[in-house]
C-alpha positions in Angstrom: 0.0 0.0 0.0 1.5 3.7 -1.1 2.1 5.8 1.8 1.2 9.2 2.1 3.8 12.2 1.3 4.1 14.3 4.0 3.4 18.0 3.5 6.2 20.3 4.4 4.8 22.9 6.9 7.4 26.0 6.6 6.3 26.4 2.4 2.7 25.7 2.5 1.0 28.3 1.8 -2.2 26.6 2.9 -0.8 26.1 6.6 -2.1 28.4 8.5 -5.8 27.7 6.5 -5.7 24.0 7.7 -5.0 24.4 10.8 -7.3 26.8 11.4 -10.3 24.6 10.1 -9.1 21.5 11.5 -8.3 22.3 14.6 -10.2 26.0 16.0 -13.3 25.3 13.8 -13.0 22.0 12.3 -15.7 22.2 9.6 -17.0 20.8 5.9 -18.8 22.4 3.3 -21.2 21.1 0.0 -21.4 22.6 -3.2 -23.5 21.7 -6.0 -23.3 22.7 -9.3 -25.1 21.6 -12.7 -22.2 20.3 -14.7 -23.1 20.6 -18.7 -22.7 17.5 -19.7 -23.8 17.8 -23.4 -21.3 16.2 -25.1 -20.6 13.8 -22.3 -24.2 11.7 -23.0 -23.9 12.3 -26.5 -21.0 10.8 -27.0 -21.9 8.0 -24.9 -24.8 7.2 -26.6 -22.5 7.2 -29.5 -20.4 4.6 -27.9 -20.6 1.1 -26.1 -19.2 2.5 -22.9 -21.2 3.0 -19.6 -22.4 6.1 -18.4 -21.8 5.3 -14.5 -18.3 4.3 -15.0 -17.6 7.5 -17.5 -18.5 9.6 -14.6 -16.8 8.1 -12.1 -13.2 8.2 -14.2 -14.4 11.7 -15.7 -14.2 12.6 -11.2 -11.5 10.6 -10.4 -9.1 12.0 -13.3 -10.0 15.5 -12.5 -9.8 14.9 -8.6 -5.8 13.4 -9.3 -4.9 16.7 -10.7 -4.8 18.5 -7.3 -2.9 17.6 -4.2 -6.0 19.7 -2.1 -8.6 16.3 -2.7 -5.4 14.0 -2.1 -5.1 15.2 1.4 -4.9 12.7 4.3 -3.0 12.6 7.9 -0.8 10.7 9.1 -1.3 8.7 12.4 0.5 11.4 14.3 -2.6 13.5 13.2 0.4 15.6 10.4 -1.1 16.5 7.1 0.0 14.8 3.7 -1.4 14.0 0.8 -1.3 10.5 -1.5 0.0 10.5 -4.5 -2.4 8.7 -6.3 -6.5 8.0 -5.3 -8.9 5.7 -5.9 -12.7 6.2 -6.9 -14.6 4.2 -4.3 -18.4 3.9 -6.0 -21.8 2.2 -5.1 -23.8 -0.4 -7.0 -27.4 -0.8 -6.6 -29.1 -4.3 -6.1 -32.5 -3.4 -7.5 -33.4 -7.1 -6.4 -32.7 -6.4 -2.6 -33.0 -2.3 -2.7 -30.0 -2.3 -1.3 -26.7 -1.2 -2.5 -22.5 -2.1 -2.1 -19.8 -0.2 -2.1 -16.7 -1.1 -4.1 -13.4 0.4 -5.3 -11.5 0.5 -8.8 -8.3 1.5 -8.9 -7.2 4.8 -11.0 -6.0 4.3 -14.7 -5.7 7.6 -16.5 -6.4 5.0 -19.6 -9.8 5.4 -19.9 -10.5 2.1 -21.4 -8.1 0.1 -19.6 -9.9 1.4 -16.3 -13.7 1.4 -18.2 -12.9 -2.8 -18.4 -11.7 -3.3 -14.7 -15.1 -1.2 -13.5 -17.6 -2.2 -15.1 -16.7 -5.9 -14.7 -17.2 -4.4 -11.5 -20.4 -3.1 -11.6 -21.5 -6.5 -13.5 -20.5 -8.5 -10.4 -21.3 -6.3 -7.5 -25.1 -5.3 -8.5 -26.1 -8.8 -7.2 -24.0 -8.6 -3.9 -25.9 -9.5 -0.9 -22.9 -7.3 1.5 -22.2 -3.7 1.6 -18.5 -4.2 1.5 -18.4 -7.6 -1.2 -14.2 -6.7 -1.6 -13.9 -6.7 2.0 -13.5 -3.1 2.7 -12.6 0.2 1.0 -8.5 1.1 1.2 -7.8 4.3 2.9 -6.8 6.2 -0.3 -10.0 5.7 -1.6 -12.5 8.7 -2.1 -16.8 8.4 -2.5 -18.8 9.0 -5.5 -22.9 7.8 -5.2 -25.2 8.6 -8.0 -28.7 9.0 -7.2 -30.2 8.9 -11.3 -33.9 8.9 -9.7 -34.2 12.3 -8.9 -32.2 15.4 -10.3 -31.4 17.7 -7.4 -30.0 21.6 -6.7 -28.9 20.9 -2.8 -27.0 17.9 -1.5 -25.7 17.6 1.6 -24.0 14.9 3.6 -24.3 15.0 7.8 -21.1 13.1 9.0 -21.0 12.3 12.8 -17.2 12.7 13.8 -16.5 13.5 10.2 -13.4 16.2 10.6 -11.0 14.1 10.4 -12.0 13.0 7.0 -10.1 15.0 3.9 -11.0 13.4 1.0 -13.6 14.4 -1.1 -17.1 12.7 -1.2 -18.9 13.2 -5.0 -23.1 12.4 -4.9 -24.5 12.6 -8.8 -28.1 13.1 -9.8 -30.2 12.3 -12.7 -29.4 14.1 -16.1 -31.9 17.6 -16.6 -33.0 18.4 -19.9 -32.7 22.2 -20.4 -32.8 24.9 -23.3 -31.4 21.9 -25.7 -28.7 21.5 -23.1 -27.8 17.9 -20.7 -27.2 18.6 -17.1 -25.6 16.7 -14.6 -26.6 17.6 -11.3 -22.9 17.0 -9.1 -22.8 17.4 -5.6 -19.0 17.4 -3.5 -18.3 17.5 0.3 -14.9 18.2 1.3 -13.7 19.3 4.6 -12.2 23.1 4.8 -8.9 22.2 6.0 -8.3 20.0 2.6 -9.2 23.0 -0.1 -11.4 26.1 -0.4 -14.0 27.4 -2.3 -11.5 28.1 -4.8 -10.2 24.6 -5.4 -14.0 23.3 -5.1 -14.9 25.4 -8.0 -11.7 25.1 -10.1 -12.1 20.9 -9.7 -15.4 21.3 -11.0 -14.8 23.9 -13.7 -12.1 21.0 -14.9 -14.7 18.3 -14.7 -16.9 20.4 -17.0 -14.2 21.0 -19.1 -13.5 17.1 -19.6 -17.1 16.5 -19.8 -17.3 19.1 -22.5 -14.6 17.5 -24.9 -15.6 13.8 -25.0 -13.2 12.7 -27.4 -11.6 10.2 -24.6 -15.0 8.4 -24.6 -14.2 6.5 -27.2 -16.1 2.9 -29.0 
């Protein structure tokens, strides 16, 4: 298992941010935003690929980019961030009404990653356990996709959550609008990891990768 790289305190600029909301007013925050997603479905519908696991590499590519949804600490309670993580999804039993939670790990090859997932997804939509791997590794970040409902607020209430850094992704059911697809996208992340500012630029980049779905592929 890859270890997290410590962050050096005395060049961080976001030092005195972190400590501040982890420690004096440990907090989290939601934002939710209408991705448009356009291209995204048409090219899917274009394509053999599926839609879940397009999303979920589509969140997990864009959340790689930045150290701030990386972050983790370290036993000694230090801040550090992995170098790599991994989208940790659920899978609905419509059988049961129930649902598990698995992981993939990372590939920035979409279709190399697309094959390991959706095998995945075959296999886990009949599992009868919320945890059918055996548990979720600790570089391992949440995305949920609720396509039932379309949404414009989502927010999660985690008891003795502030410890947790990585970011937690909830999707909602595609919106038809002015000729336009919109994916409703949800993310929690705790205020020591990243600000507003990294919040919005993650998503303006998820947008932007949504927007030119060339990488979709057969």
């Amino acid at each position: 298992m890859t270890s997290p790289d410590l962050i050096d305190l005395t060049t961080w600029t976001r030092r005195e941010a972190f400590e501040h909301y982890r420690d004096r007013v440990p907090c989290t925050y939601a934002m939710t935003v209408e991705i448009d997603a356009t291209a995204f479905a048409a090219a899917l519908r274009a394509s053999s690929r599926k839609t879940y696991v397009a999303q979920i590499w589509a969140i997990a590519t864009v959340v790689n980019r930045y150290r701030e949804f990386r972050m983790a600490l370290t036993d000694a309670g230090e801040p550090a961030s992995w170098p790599v993580v991994h989208p940790a999804f659920t899978v609905f039993n419509a059988e049961r009404e129930t649902f598990a939670a698995v992981w993939a790990p990372y590939d920035p090859d979409f279709g190399r990653f697309h094959e390991q997932a959706a095998e995945l997804l075959a296999t886990a939509s009949s599992a009868t356990t919320m945890f059918p791997q055996g548990g979720l590794p600790p570089n391992a970040f949440d995305v949920s996709s609720l396509p039932w409902t379309s949404f414009t607020g989502f927010t999660l209430q985690i008891d003795g959550g502030t410890g947790h850094l990585l970011p937690i992704f909830t999707l909602g059911r595609y919106v038809e609008r002015d000729g336009r697809t919109l994916l409703p996208v949800a993310v929690q992340i705790h205020h020591a990891a990243a600000d507003g500012f990294h919040t919005a630029q993650l998503l303006g980049d998820l947008e932007a990768l949504m927007g030119d779905a060339s990488w979709v592929g057969a």
